[in-house]
N, C-alpha and C positions, 0 to 999 in steps of 0.2 A: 391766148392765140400763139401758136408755134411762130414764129419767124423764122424767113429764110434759112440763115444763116446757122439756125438751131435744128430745122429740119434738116437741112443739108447731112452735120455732124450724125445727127440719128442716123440718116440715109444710110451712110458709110459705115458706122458702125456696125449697123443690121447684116447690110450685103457683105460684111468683112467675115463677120458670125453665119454665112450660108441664109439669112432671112431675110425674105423679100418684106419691106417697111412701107406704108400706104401714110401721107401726109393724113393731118387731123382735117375734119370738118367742122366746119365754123357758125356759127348764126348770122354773117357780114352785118353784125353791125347791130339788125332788127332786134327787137324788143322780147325778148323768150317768155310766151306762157306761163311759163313754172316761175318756181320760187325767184327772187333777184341775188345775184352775188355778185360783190366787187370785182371776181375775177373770174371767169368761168369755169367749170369742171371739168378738169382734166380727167382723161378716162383711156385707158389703154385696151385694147381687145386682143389678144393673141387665137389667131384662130387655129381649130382642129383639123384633121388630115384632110386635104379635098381642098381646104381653101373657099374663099371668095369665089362664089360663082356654082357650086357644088348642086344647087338649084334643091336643096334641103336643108340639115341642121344649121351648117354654115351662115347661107344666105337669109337663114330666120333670125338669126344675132346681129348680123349687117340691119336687116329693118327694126329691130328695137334701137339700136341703137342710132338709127338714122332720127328714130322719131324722136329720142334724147336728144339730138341737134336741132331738130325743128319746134319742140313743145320746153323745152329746158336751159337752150342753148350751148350744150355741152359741147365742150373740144374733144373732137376723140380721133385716137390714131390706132392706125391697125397692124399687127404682122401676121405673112403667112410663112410658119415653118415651111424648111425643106427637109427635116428630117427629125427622128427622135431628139438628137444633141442640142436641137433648137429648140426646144420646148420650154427649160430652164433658164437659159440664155435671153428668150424676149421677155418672160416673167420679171427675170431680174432688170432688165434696160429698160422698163416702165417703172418699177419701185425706185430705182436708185435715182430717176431723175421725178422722184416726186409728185407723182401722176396722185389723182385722191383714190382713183379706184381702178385696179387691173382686174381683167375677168380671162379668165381662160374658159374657154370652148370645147369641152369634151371631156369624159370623165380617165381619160388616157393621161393628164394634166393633173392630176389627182396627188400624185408623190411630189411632183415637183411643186404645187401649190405651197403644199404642206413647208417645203424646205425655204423657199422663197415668203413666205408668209413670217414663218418663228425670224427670219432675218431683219425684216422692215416692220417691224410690228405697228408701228405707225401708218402704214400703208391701210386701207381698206381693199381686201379681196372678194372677188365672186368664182366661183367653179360650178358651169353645168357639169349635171350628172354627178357631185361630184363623188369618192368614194373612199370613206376616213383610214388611214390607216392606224396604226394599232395604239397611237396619241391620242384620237380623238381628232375632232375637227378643231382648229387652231383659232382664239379667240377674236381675228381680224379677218375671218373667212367665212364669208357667205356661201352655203354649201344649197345650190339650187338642183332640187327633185323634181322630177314627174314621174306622174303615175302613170305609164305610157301603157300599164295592163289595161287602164281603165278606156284611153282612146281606142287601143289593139282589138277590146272588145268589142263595141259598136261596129266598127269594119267588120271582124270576124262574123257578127250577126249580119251584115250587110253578103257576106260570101256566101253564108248557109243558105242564104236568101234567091242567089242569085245563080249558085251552082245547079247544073242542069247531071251533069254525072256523077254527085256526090262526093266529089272530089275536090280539092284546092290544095295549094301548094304554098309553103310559107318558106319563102329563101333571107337568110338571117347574113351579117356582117361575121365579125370577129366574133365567134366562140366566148361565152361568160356571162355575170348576170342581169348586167344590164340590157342586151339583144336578148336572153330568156325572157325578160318580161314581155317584150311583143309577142313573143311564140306562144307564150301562155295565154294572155289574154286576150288572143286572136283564136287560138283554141278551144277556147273556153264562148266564144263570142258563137265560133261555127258551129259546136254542138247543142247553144243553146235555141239557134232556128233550124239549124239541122240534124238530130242526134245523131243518124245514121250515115254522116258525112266522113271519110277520112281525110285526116291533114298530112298531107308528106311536108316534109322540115328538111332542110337540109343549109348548112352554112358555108361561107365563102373560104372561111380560115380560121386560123387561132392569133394572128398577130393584124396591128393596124392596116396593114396591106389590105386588107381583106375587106376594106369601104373605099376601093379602090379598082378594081379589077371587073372592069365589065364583061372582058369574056367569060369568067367564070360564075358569074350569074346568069348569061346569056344560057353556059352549059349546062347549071342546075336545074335553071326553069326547063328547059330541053328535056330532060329527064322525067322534072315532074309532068310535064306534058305528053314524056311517053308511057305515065300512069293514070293518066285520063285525068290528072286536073285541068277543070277550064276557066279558074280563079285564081291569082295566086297574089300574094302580099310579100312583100319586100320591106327587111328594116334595114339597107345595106348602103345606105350612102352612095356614091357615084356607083359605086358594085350595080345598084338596082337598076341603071342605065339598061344593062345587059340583060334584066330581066324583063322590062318593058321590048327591049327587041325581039327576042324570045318568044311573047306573049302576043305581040302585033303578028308575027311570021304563023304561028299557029293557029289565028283569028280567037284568043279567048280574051278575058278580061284580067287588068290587072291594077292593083291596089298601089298607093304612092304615100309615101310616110313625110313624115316630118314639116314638108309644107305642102301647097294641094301641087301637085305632078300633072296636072291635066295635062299641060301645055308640053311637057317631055315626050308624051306622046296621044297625042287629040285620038280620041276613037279607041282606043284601048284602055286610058287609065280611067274607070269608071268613077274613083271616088278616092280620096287620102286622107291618113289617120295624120293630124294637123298636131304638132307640138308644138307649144308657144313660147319657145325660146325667146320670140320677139318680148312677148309681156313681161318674162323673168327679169330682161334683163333690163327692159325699161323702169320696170320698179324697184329694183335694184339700183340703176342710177339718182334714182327721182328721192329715194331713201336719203341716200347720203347726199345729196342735195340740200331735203329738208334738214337734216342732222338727225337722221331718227335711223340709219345703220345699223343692220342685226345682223351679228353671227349665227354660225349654228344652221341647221337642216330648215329650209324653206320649201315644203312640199309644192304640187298645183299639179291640181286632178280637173275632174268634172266639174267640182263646187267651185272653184278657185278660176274657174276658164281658163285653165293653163294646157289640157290635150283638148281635142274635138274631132269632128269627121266632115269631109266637105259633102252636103246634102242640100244646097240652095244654088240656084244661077244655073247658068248653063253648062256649066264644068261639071253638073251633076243631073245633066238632061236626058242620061241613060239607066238612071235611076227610076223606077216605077212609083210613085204615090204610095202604093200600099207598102211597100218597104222601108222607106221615107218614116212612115209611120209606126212599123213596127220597131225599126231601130230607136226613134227616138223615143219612142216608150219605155226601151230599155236604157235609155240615159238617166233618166226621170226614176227608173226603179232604182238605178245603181246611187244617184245622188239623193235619194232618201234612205237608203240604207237597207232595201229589201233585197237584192244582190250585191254580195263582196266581191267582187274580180281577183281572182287569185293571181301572186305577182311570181311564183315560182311551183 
């Protein structure tokens, strides 16, 4: 457990470096679930652009790592960059005070991992998304995947499904191939219930900004909507704010990523391609807990329950039954192996 006086230090440190630093959370006391340790598991989280509260990728790493508090008893403390320069800087102020395991949040984190890792090699690392550079992935670095074609697809079949103009709209973050995989296999999803559907595509930027910026999704979807989409899917972080306004102002439907979106906007977002940042990262903590820590690429697909689609409860009570059904058939095909989802 942090102590004041050690938090404090951190405090100032962070704010001195431009980053906002979030005190650890604790188990007070109680008996933790998981394995028992003398001292508990420190655990750092440096979060990706958007921050805490982002109401997607973000806020899906906050609850894995909440449940590491509550089922493990981990100590975990958080930063939220204010800019690229901080990305390396909180990486580092977690290793050098000996945290067991830092995780950075987002595959933008990717280089700096890398340089922050070959330093502390002692250290254990996690990077979602992460994305190797030309060393390889660094032997004290958990490099966490999904296969976000595979969730992109079930939505995309959910669109073909639900499109009344043949038309849907897919508004994408920063430019590259991690946001290609949703376009693809959202793509791939809509022409497999709608052949003769078209997908307008269009994305927000080429730099991190660009899961940031809600009027310019607001403007995209606008666009697609004056191409007659009446479905549109968003993999754009806070960006997809703007898309959901957009899509409520037009009366059509719209799709929410990363965790279920209902509540962003009740009555328009019909359904969200769910990535389970949360599981990655709790099983990642729960790892080095038990001492059983793996480097190297950790996929999580369909088989793995690491993406999914929200299709139960009342956040999916505009859903039809017989949709419901067709898509999840196509889960069931793709996790036996008789559809491949294509990732680019």
């Amino acid at each position: 457990m942090i102590g004041r006086p050690t938090a404090l230090a951190l405090a100032l440190a962070f704010v001195a470096g431009g980053l906002l630093f979030v005190p650890g959370r604790h188990s007070n006391g109680g008996v933790a679930q998981g394995p028992a340790r003398a001292v508990p598991l420190r655990v750092g989280i440096v979060f990706d652009v958007g921050g805490r509260g982002d109401k997607s990728f973000n806020d899906a790493a906050y609850a894995g790592s909440e449940r590491a508090v509550r089922e493990l008893g981990a100590d975990v403390a958080y930063l939220e960059p204010s800019g690229a320069e901080d990305r390396e800087a909180g990486l580092r102020l977690f290793a050098a005070r000996g945290y067991d395991l830092v995780i950075a949040v987002g595959f933008i984190f990717s280089p700096d991992v890398d340089v922050v890792a070959r330093a502390h090699p002692n250290v254990h690392f996690a990077c979602i998304d992460y994305f190797p550079g030309r060393d390889g992935v660094p032997p004290n670095v958990a490099a966490l995947a999904f296969r976000e074609e595979e969730g992109s697809f079930l939505v995309g079949g959910a669109a073909g499904l639900l499109s009344k103009s043949k038309h849907v709209g897919f508004v994408g973050g920063m430019t590259g191939p991690l946001i290609k995989k949703f376009e693809v296999g959202y793509s791939f999803g809509v022409h497999r219930t709608c052949p003769e559907c078209v997908v307008h595509v269009a994305y927000a930027g080429s730099s991190p900004d660009a899961y940031r910026d809600p009027a310019k999704g607001k403007a995209l979807t606008e666009s697609q909507v004056a191409a007659t989409a009446d479905v549109v899917y968003h993999a754009s972080g806070a960006t997809g704010h703007g898309v959901f306004e957009a899509a409520k102002l037009a009366g059509i439907s719209a799709i929410g990523v990363d965790v279920d979106q209902h509540d962003e906007m009740p009555g328009t977002v019909v359904t969200s391609m769910v990535k389970r940042a949360d599981v990655a990262i709790f099983e990642t903590v729960k790892a080095v807990a038990e001492g059983r820590f793996k480097s190297g690429f950790q996929v999580f697909g369909l088989k793995e329950e690491g993406v999914d689609w929200v299709h139960e409860g009342p956040h999916a009570d505009r859903l039809p039954d017989a949709l419901k059904r067709r898509v999840e058939a196509l889960r069931e095909d793709v996790k036996s192996g008789l559809i491949h989802v294509p990732a680019e």
